[in-house]
Legacy VTK file of the C-alpha trace (Angstrom):
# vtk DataFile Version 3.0
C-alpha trace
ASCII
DATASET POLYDATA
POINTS 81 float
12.508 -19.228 -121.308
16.512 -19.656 -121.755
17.206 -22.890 -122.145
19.926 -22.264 -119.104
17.206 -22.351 -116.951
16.349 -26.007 -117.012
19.930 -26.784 -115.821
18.605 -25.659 -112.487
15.675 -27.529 -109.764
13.111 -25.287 -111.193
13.823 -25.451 -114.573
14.494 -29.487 -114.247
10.362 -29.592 -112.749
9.024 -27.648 -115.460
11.003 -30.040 -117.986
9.907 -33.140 -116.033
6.000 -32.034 -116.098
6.721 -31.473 -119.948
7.487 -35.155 -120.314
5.081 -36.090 -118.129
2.607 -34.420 -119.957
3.655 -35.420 -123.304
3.933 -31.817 -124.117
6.301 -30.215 -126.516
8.797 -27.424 -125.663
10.809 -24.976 -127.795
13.135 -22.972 -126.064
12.937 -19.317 -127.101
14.372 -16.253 -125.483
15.281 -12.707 -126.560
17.995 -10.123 -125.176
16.358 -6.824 -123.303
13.488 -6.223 -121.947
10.209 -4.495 -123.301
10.296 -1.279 -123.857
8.285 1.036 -121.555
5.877 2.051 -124.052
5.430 -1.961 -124.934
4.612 -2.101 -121.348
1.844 0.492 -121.346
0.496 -0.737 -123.943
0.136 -4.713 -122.338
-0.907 -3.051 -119.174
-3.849 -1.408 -120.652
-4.752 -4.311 -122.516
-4.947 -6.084 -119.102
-6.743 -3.253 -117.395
-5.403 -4.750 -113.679
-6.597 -2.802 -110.875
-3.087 -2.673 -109.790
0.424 -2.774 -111.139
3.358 -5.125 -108.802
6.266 -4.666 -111.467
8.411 -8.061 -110.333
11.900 -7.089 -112.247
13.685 -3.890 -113.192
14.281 -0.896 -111.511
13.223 0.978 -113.519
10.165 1.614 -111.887
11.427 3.868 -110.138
13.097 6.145 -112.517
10.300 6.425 -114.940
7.191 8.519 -116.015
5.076 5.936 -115.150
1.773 7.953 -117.125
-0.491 5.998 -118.328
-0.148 2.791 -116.516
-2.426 1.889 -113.591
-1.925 1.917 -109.760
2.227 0.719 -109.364
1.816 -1.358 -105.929
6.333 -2.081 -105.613
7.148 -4.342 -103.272
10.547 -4.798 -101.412
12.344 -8.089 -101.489
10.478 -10.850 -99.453
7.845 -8.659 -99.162
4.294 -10.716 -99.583
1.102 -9.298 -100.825
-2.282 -11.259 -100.667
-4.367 -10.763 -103.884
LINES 1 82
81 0 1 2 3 4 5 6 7 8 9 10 11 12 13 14 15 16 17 18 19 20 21 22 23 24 25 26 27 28 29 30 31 32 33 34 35 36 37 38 39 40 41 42 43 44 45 46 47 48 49 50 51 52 53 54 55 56 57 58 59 60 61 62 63 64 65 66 67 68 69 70 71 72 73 74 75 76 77 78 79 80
C-alpha cells in the first residue's frame, strides 16, 4: 500500500497490529492500475461466481468479454455475500 496511507486512522491500525504482531512491513506501491486484460486473466484464475468491481469506472465503458457475472454497486450500496 502507499506508505501515505498510514498517516491516516486506518492506515495508523494496520501499522499498530503490525507492531503488535511483530510483523514486518515494506511499503510498496505502483502508479496505474491493471490493465483490463491483467484483470481477465486474475478473474478467471479466481473463477468467482460474480464480479463487484470496487474502483474504476471503467466498468462501464468496457467490453467486459470474458469476465464473469459484473454485479456494480452504487455508492453505499450493501450487498450480503
Amino acid at each position: 500500500m502507499w506508505g501515505g496511507y498510514l498517516d491516516r486512522d486506518d492506515g495508523r491500525r494496520v501499522q499498530e497490529w503490525f507492531d503488535q504482531h511483530g510483523a514486518k512491513r515494506w511499503p510498496l506501491h505502483t502508479s496505474g492500475h491493471a490493465s483490463m486484460a491483467d484483470l481477465r486473466a486474475f478473474a478467471a484464475t479466481v473463477d468467482p461466481g460474480i464480479l463487484i468491481p470496487i474502483h474504476g469506472v471503467g466498468w462501464d465503458d468496457e467490453d467486459l468479454t470474458g469476465f464473469p457475472p459484473i454485479r456494480r454497486l452504487a455508492d453505499g450500496e450493501s450487498i450480503a455475500i
